[in-house]
C-alpha positions as a printed NumPy array, in Angstrom:
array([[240.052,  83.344, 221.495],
       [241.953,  80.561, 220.732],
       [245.972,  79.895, 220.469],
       [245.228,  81.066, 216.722],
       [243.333,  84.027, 217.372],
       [240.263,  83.053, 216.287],
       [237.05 ,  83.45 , 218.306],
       [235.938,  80.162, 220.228],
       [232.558,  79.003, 219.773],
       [230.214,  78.427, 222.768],
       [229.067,  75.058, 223.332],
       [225.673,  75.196, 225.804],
       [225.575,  72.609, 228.312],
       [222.487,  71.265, 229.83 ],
       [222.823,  70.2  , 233.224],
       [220.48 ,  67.542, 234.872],
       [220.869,  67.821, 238.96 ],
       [219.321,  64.275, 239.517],
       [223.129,  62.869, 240.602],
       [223.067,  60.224, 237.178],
       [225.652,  60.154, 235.053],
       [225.421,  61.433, 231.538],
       [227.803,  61.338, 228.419],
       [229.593,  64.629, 227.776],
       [228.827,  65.504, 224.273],
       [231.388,  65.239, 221.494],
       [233.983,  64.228, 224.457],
       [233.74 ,  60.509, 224.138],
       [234.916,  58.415, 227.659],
       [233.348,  61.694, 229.92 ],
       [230.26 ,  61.618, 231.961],
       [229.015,  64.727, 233.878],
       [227.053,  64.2  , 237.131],
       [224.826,  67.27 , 238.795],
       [223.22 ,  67.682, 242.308],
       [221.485,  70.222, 243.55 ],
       [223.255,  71.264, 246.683],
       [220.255,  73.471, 247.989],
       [217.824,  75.039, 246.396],
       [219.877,  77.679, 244.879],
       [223.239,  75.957, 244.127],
       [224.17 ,  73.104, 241.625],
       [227.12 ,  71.688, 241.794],
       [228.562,  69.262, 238.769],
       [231.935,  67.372, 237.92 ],
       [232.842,  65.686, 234.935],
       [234.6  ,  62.281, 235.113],
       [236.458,  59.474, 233.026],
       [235.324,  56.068, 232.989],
       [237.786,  54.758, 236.067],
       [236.145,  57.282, 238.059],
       [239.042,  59.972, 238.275],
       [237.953,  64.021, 238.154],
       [238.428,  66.048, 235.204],
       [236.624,  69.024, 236.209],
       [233.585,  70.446, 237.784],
       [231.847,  73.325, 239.269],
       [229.435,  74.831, 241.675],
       [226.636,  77.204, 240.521],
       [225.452,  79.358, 243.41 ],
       [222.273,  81.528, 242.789],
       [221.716,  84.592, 245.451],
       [218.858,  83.783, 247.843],
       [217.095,  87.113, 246.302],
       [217.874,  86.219, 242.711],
       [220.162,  89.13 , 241.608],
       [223.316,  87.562, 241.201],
       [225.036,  83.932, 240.605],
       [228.323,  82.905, 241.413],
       [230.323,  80.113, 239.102],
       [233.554,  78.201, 240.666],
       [234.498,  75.532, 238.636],
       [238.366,  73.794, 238.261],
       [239.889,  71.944, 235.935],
       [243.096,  70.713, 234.315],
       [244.476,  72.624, 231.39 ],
       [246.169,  70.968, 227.936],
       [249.367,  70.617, 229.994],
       [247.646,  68.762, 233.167],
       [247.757,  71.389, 235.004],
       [245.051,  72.373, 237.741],
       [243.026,  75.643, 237.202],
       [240.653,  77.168, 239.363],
       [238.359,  80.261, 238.288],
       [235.496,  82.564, 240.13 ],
       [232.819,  84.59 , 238.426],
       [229.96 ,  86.421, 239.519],
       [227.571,  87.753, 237.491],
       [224.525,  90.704, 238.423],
       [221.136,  90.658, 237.422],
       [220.098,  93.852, 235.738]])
């Protein structure tokens, strides 16, 4: 929900894990950047052009495929630093 109350929209991101950079859509001056760690786990950070952080994450898939594991970080509206863990189970 947002400050308003009103539901947020999601926005799907496509991630390429080739380590290039590529534009952030609708957030002009951001580039994202993927890798794949292993074969189960992507990892991805978003940057400004001078290089700094904004954010990222690492997507961690289960070696037998029933659950993945999102830890990603950020800054909020008031520069401050976030950090957030989810795991989610096949069914």
């Amino acid at each position: 929900m947002t400050e308003k109350g009103e539901t947020c929209q999601e926005r799907p991101v496509t991630l390429i894990a080739d380590g290039r950079e590529y534009p952030v859509p609708n957030l002009p001056g951001l580039v994202s950047i993927t890798t794949l760690a292993n074969p189960n786990t992507l990892t991805t950070q978003v940057r400004r052009q001078d290089s700094s952080v904004v954010g990222g994450g690492t997507y961690a898939v289960s070696a037998n495929g029933s659950s993945m594991t999102v830890t990603n970080f950020g800054y909020d509206t008031q520069f401050r630093e976030f950090k957030q863990s989810t795991m989610w189970d096949r069914q």
